[in-house]
VMD Tcl script that draws the C-alpha trace (Angstrom):
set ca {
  {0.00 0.00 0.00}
  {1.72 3.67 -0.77}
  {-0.35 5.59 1.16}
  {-2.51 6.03 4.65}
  {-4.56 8.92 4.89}
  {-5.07 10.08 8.35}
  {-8.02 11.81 9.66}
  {-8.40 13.09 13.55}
  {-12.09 13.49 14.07}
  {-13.45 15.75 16.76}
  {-17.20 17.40 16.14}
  {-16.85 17.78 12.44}
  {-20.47 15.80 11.58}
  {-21.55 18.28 9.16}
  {-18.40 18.26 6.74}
  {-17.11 14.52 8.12}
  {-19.40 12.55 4.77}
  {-17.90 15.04 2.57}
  {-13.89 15.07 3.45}
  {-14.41 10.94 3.50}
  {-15.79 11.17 0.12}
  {-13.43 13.64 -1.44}
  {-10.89 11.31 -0.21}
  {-13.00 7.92 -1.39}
  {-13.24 9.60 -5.01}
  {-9.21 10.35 -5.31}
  {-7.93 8.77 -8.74}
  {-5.15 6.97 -7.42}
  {-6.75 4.09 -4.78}
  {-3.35 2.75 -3.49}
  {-4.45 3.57 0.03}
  {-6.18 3.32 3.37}
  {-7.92 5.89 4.76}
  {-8.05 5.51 8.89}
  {-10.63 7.88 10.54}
  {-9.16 8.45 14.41}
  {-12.39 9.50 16.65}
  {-10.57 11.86 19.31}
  {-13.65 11.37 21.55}
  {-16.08 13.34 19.58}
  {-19.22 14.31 21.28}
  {-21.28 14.90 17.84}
  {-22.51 11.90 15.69}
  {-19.44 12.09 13.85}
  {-18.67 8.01 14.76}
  {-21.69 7.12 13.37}
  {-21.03 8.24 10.13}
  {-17.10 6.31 10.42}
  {-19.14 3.28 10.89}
  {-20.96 3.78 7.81}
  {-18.03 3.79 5.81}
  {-15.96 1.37 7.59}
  {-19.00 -0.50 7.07}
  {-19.19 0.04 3.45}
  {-15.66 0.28 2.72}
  {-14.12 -2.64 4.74}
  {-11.07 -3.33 2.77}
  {-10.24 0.76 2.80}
  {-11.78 2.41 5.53}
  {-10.76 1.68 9.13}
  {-12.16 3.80 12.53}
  {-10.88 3.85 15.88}
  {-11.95 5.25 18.71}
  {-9.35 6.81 21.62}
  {-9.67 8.99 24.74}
  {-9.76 12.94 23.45}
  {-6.01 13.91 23.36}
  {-5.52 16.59 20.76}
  {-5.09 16.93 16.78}
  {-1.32 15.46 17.12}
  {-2.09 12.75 19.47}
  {-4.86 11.52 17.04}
  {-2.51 11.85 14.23}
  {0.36 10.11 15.87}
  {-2.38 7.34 17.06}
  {-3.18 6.84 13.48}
  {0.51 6.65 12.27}
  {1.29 3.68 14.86}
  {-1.68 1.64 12.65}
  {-0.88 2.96 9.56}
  {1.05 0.45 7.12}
  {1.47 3.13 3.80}
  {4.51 3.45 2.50}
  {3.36 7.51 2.92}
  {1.48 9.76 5.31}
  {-1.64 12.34 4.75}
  {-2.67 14.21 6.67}
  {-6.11 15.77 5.25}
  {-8.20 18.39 7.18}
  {-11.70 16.83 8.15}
  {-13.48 19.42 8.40}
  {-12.83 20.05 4.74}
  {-13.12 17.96 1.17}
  {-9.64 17.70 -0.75}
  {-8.69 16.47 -4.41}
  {-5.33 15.20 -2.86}
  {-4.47 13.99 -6.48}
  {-4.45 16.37 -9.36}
  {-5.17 15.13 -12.68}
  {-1.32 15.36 -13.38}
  {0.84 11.56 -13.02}
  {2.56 13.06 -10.03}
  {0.06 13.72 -6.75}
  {0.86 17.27 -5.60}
  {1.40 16.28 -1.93}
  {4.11 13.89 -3.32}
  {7.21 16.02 -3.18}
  {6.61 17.40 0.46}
  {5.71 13.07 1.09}
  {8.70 11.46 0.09}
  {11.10 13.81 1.38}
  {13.89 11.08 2.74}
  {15.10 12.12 6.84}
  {17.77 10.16 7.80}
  {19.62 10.18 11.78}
  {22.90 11.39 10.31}
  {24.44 10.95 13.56}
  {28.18 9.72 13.79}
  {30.55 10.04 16.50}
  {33.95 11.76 15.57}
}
mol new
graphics top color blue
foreach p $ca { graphics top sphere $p radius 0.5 }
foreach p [lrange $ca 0 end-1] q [lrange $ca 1 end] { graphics top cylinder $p $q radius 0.2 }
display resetview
């Protein structure tokens, strides 16, 4: 798989069906989409079990204690297995891939870090 798409969830019910979809309708489908519920109070996980419902094989959900944007994001990158990491907004839809061969995320994505660290 080249990419998981992470998306924290907190209250974002009204625009939560549209960012999934946006995501859903992407041209390139070599990825997972996994839709972290920071302890929403809205009806937001009832919508993530519609499409992990629908979508078993692409959509996951999980559930966690409310801990922030970061801790949501970093909960979803310990269960992500893409080779690359998105994170979209989801309180917002997003054509993450342009109509061009090369998505437009992809340069910032597969920048290379390395530990460079050697003792002298």
């Amino acid at each position: 798989m080249r990419f998981s798409i992470i998306v924290p969830v907190y209250n974002v019910e009204k625009y939560l069906a549209k960012c999934i979809e946006s995501i859903l309708n992407q041209t390139n489908q070599d990825f997972e989409l996994l839709l972290v519920n920071d302890g929403t109070k809205d009806n937001s996980q009832k919508i993530i079990d519609e499409y992990v419902a629908k979508y078993p094989d692409k959509v996951y959900g999980f559930v966690k204690e409310n801990g922030g944007l970061s801790d949501a994001r970093n909960y979803g990158v310990e269960r992500a297995k893409g080779e690359y990491i998105i994170f979209p907004d989801s309180s917002t839809s997003t054509k993450l891939y342009p109509t061009t061969s090369t998505p437009a995320f992809f340069s910032i994505a597969s920048l290379t870090f390395s530990n460079n660290s050697s003792s002298t």
